[in-house]
Steps between C-alpha positions, in 0.01 A plus 500: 500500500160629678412320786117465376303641203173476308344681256150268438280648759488852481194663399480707246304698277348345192648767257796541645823340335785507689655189639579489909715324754532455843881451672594464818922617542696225729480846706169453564431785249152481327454626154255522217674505129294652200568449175285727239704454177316812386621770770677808416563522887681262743449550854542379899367558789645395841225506775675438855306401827562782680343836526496820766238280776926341555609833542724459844312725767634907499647453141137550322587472059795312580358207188396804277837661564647140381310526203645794395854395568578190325415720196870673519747245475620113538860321560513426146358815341630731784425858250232680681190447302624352245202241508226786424763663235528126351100432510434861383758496193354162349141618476377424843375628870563361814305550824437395831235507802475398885141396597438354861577119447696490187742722304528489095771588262468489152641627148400455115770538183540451174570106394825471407656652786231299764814280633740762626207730648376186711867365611546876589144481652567152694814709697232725696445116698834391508783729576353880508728758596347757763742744513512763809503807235199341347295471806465869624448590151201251507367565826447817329335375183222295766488826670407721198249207396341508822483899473335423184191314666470730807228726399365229286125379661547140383832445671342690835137259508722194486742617770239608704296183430794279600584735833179397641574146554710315739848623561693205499376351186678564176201668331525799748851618352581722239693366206654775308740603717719866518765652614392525855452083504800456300743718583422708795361277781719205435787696540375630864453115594855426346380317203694503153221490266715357225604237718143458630397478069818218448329312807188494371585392159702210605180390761222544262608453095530146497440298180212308660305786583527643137309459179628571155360515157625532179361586166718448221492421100710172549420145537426363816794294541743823435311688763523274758893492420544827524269486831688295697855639358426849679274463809624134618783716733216691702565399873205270616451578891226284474275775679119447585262677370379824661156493654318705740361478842148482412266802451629867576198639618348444839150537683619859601586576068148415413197696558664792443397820284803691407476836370825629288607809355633427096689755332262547218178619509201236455333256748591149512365178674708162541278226712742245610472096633762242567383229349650133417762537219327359162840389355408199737223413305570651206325294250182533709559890469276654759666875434424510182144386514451758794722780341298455161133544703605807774728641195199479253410797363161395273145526643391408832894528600621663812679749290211576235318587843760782611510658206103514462514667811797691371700408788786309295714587198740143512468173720699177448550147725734233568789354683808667535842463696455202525766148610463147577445615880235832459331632274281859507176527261465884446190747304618828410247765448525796335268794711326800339455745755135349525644191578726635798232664665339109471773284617334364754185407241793380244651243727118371586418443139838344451414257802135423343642397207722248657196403690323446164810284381439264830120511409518382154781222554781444277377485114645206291414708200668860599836253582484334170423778304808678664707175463427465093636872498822441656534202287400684162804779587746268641456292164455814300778709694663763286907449489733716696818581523719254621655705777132582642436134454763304670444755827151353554557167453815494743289675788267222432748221522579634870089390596398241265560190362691419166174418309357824617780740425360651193180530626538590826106602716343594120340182456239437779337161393418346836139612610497442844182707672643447915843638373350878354246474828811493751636774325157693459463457893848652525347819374338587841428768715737392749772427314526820318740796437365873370758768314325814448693713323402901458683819564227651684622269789798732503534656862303224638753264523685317820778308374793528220618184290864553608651415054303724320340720743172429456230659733203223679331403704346158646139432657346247581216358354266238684279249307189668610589788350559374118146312555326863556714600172354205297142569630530848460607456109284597230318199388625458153408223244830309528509196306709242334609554167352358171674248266795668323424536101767635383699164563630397158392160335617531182870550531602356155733677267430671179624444195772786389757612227797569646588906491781581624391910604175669534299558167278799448173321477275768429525896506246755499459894617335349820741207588839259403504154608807319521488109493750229593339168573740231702715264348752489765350425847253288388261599849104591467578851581437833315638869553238781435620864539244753335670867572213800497675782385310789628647864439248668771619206734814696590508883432454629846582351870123459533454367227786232632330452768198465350619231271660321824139474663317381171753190486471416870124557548485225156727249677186574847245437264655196366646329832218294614454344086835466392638382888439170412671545139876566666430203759473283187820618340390780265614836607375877413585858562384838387787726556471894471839586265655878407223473181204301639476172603592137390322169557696190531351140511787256572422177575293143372356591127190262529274798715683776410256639232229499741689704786619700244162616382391575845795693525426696221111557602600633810713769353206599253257502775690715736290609775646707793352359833546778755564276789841290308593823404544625824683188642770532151563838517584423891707209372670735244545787745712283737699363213564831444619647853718179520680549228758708769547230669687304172890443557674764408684331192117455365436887520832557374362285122191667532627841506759358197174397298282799587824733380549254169154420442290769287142537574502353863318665823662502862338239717499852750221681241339175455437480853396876527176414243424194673276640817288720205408158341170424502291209309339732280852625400572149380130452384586787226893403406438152462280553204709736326884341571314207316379785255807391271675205513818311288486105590828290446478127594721251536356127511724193553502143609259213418251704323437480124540851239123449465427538863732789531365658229116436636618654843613845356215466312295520789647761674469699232127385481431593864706890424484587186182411405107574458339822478647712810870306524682506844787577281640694216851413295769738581580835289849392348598817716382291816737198520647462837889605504783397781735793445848525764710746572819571286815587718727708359836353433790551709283641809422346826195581632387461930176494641464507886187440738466423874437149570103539512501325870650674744618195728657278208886523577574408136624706207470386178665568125406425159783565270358496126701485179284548178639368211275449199203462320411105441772383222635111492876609501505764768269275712777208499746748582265627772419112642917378426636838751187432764595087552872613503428792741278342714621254725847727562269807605311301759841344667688817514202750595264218705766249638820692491366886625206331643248805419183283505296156439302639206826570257392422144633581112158429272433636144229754413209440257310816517254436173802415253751736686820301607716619821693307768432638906627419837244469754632557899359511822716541801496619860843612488585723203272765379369538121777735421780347621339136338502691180899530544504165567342352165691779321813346652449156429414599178865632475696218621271256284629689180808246565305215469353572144864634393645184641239246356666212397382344142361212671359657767333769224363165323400307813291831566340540165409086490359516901313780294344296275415220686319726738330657154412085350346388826169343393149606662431305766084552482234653296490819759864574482521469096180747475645732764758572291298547178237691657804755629584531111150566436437742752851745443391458145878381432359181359846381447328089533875348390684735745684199650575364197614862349657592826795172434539558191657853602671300788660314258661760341594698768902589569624621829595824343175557439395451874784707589399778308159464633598541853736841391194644335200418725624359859770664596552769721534805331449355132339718287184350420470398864121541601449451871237558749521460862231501779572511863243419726631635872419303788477620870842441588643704172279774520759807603626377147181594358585897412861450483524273165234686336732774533780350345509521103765450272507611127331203317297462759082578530315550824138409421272713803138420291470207292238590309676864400792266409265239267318757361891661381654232341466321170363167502552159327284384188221281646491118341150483607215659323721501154548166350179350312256720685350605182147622441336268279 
């Protein structure tokens, strides 16, 4: 048996269900078991005590190159990958990550085939097998996924960040690792890197350094059984925990401005402190209270400041990589190219307002205000899936104790004034650390960051100096913010018949609300989507653009109001779409009426103000000019969607109209794309029909109505569409472009097969081949030809238009000869579907199914998927259910048949579309596959000649029950 347990002490939410245990393994072996007798999902999670700061010195990635191989294979279930295949083929997905103290493996699966997935699971820890074929294959999987985050600006700040700090200390290395730390300079010291992997296993995963959690459907009791029956053989070397030698950054790492040179284009800020990690005081939480005041973005606040003076377009506070032994508290600011030109006056203000935090002493009521927050969403926290779940709470059993697991830092309920004060004094001017991030700095530069190249350099900065910056700054009102009223009090539920799909609550020529109230997550929480279908919105890349700045300069307007609204747990958005625009309230019901009618008020009372305008269009414009610097696979789907996609404008014309702007330009469209408007609504949650009903109501009040109405109905002629592409059958069609960034070594390739318009059988078909297909495509073209880290098989759901597409990016293989290589896979899969057995055929079709019953696990996730039916216009609400019913009677000669007519190479009604995206090193390629065409084949040269030639698909939306009344 265990050699301790409890279960009584845990704390937990006060809606949540599920029963929990603690065990301790005579291994030493912690582990937390959860029983929810309601899950569609089982899951585990194995969090071990050991992350890349143990990396042994001059093999840098050596614990994130572990990670990646105890995935292939184990003494007792020695087929490579047969874990993933297992986890993949019973409804699940398995995953893995490295982080600088700890490293976390974990998988989810269907129910009734939890057992074998965790005893296969359990072997990563026991007896893995890290075969010598395996490991250069490997090395070259951490190498592509280190390509990956080369030209990637994130990845480069952190490096560079960590660089400038002591060399000795573990926070100074680099984790990911590549084929030059791996491979190449081991082997010039003599080093077998395999050996060196084995070595570090057997030193460092040891049962008392490891944390497991399980999540199951079964008793407790039965659990724990199976617990102990599969991880009581993990070795116990009875290892001590890793720490770290103090703080990483010295006197000569502080004081220091550093200007860098990103890849993309915009201006950036990070102000950096060591400070005192809070996890040692976590209950007190100083972080939090000081991240929630500098990260404030209401009146009076630091960041309402910089973007009055139009200096700011983003700002937000807190701690981050942080341990038991140092922590870093970091504010990110977001520059317009005002703001650049006033870093030095930026970094003043930012010190004044810590100065004002000193001056007004810690406020009981700002820390208890915060505290009943956390404690209203811990007790009201939505439900997610277990997989998700299990990962947090095992990172938290490596730092807290058992009581605390659940909860983790989110409950601060200790107000303790001297604790926040010795963090505030932290925040100093002699403790601190400047990024300044711009490309004009390019050329001006001393110094390289020797693993991703990036250009910066380091000066000094003396105390005196950052004084003359704070009395130089503008002297703003800063102040403390006001009492938060959007903090709900009422959070009881209403009362509801139960409805199992959307009803159509009300219809008219200006709107269609759809209702579902909650009967199944029983939380105080409502879903609002209200979607403005505008046909002037979208019929020209200005008007695009146009449409873009409308919904961003709302969301300006709105910030300082409404701030305070997503701090208390009730989020919005106004979000420009291909038609218009949508507003979406998510979030506690009890204020949602009143943010919704300011909302609402703001959009009828649009008023241009010259000065935002200038600062969103500059926002927008960057957006734009970064959109070459994507990943290649990214421009590779967006030149798939602008090919499939009718009616949509090149991000490259979009950009063109952007410098001839101007506020008048949007001070005329604005008026008009609102002209003539369609709204469809979906309302959900704890909110009663009547209050749905009064809600639409009132928009249509504020548009509709009075003398000179902001809006019109639509003409019957005007209904929004969402037309794609028809391929013809039997062709195969190629689009190629230059990777848009000259210096990104990767290629890309989407391969597309379009299949069908939405129908339930052909869909299962569709979903049976891709979960078949789609664990055998990633081992042979990812594991076994090794031609990159991003190697995935998803579906297709282009507006009610089914297809199946491989998505590739690799270093080593250009898009033509990647193309071969799905089109060969393809071939040697056709075996597998011939050679089906029965059982396998019906283990297939009831993993299927399970995936298809899985319950919601929140209000969000249940209206995301109605609100998708509403939107197509498929409005198929008992898809699921209508979806297994054509599982059920499904044959294998039916799949079969499927695959000969649609899939396979060369079938006849084969539709495929492939875009190659050529990277750097594949560009002599370039001009020699576009030259290459064989008789079913299509070269597209201009997409839009090549839209505007084929037929199209019948459009779902805009048909069904738009009727003039």
């Amino acid at each position: 048996m265990a050699a301790g347990k409890g279960e009584a002490d845990i704390v937990k939410a006060r809606t949540d269900k599920r029963e929990y245990r603690r065990i301790v393994l005579k291994n030493s072996l912690e582990a937390l078991l959860i029983r929810d007798p309601d899950t569609d999902k089982c899951a585990a999670t194995m969090d071990v005590g050991v992350g890349s700061f143990s990396d042994p010195e001059g093999l840098e990635g050596l614990a994130h190159f572990l990670e990646h191989m105890l995935f292939y294979a184990s003494e007792k279930y020695p087929l490579e990958d047969s874990y993933s295949k297992y986890i993949t083929e019973h409804g699940g997905r398995t995953n893995a990550f490295t982080a600088s103290e700890h490293t976390n493996y974990h998988f989810d699966v269907n129910t009734d085939c939890f057992e074998e997935a965790l005893d296969r699971f359990a072997q990563f820890f026991i007896k893995p097998l890290m075969s010598a074929d395996a490991t250069m294959r490997e090395i070259k999987a951490v190498d592509s996924e280190n390509q990956k985050n080369l030209l990637s600006d994130a990845w480069r700040m952190n490096q560079l960040q960590k660089h400038l700090s002591m060399e000795g200390h573990p926070y100074h290395k680099f984790s990911t690792g590549n084929l030059d730390t791996l491979e190449v300079r081991p082997k010039a010291r003599g080093l077998d890197t395999r050996l060196e992997l084995i070595k570090f296993y057997k030193e460092n995963y040891s049962a008392n350094l490891m944390h497991l959690v399980v999540y199951a459907k079964e008793n407790l009791d039965k659990i724990e059984n199976m617990v102990e029956q599969k991880f009581q053989d993990i070795q116990n070397a009875d290892r001590s925990c890793f720490r770290c030698p103090g703080h990483p950054c010295t006197p000569e790492h502080l004081q220091i401005l550093v200007r860098a040179v990103p890849i993309k284009e915009g201006h950036k800020l990070r102000i950096v402190w060591p400070i005192t990690p809070e996890i040692l005081r976590y209950k007190e939480g100083p972080c939090r209270y000081l991240g929630h005041l500098i990260g404030h973005e209401g009146e009076g606040s630091l960041f309402y400041i910089l973007k009055t003076l139009g200096w700011a377009t983003g700002l937000s506070a807190g701690e981050t990589d942080w341990t038991l032994d140092f922590s870093f508290f970091k504010v990110v600011i977001d520059l317009t190219e005002a703001g650049h030109e006033h870093m030095q006056d930026i970094i003043g203000l930012l010190f004044k307002y810590i100065r004002l935090l000193q001056q007004s002493g810690i406020c009981k009521w700002i820390f208890d205000e915060l505290s009943a927050i956390c404690e209203t969403k811990f007790h009201y926290q939505d439900k997610t899936p277990p997989a998700d779940y299990v990962v947090n709470i095992a990172s938290n059993m490596q730092i807290y104790p058992p009581h605390d697991w659940l909860v983790g830092s989110s409950l601060p309920s200790m107000f303790n004034p001297g604790t926040i004060e010795r963090v505030l004094e932290e925040l100093s001017i002699d403790n601190v650390r400047i990024f300044w991030e711009s490309k004009k700095f390019e050329g001006h530069t001393d110094k390289v960051e020797p693993w991703y190249e990036t250009p910066y350099s380091v000066e000094k900065i003396t105390c005196s100096m950052i004084q003359e910056w704070v009395l130089g700054a503008p002297n703003e009102n800063l102040h403390l913010p006001e009492a938060n009223v959007f903090i709900p009090t009422d959070l009881s539920l209403k009362n509801a018949q139960e409805v199992k799909f959307p009803v159509l609550l009300r219809k008219s020529s200006r709107s269609r609300l759809w209702y579902k109230p909650d009967t199944r997550f029983s939380t105080p929480k409502a879903y609002v989507k209200m979607d403005f279908n505008c046909p002037h919105a979208g019929n020209s890349p200005e008007a695009e653009v146009l449409t873009d700045i409308f919904t961003r300069l709302l969301m300006d307007y709105l910030n300082e109001y409404a701030y305070d609204a997503q701090v208390a747990g009730l989020y919005y958005g106004i979000n420009h779409t291909d038609c218009g625009f949508q507003v979406t309230l998510v979030g506690y019901n009890h204020k949602l009426r009143a943010l919704l009618e300011t909302v609402l008020e703001k959009i009828a009372r649009f008023k241009v103000k010259a000065d935002r305008f200038s600062v969103i269009k500059e926002m927008v414009t960057k957006e734009y000019q970064n959109v070459k610097f994507q990943q290649p696979y990214q421009q590779a789907m967006y030149y798939c969607a602008l090919i499939l996609q009718d009616h949509t404008w090149p991000w490259m014309e979009e950009l063109e109209v952007l410098p001839h702007l101007e506020a008048e330009d949007l001070a005329k469209f604005a008026p008009v794309m609102l002209s003539r408007a369609f709204l469809e609504c979906y309302i959900a949650g704890n909110i009663e029909s009547s209050e749905a009903e009064s809600m639409v109501q009132h928009v249509e009040d504020v548009f509709f109505s009075g003398p000179n109405p902001i809006c019109q109905p639509l003409f019957s002629s005007q209904h929004v569409t969402n037309r794609v592409v028809k391929l013809e059958r039997g062709m195969s069609y190629f689009y190629s472009a230059e990777g848009l960034n000259p210096n990104d070594d990767n290629s890309a390739l989407v391969h597309y097969i379009q299949v069908h318009r939405d129908d339930f059988l052909l869909n299962v078909k569709l979903q049976l081949f891709a979960l078949i297909a789609k664990q055998p495509a990633f081992h042979q073209l990812r594991s076994v030809e090794q031609l990159g880290y991003i190697t995935v098989l998803l579906q297709r759901n282009d507006s009610g238009i089914h297809g199946v597409q491989f998505i590739i990016q690799s270093t080593v293989k250009g898009p033509g000869n990647i193309d071969l290589r799905v089109e060969a896979f393809l071939k040697t899969f056709e075996s597998k579907i011939y050679e089906m057995t029965d059982d396998e055929f019906k283990n297939n079709v009831n993993t299927l199914i399970d995936m298809k019953l899985e319950k919601y696990k929140n209000l969000r996730e249940e209206s995301g998927f109605y609100w998708r039916e509403i939107y197509n216009g498929t409005l198929k609400f008992d898809r699921k259910e209508s979806e297994v019913a054509a599982l059920r009677k499904l044959t294998q000669k039916e799949l079969i048949d499927f695959f000969n007519d649609y899939i396979k190479v060369g079938a006849p009604q084969r539709k495929s579309l492939s875009v190659g995206v050529y990277g750097n090193l594949h560009s002599s390629e370039y001009t020699a596959d576009a030259s290459e065409q064989g008789p079913s084949s299509v070269k597209i040269d201009n997409i839009f000649s090549f839209r505007r030639s084929q037929p199209l698909y019948g459009s779902f939306r805009g048909v069904s029950g738009h009727v003039k009344l």
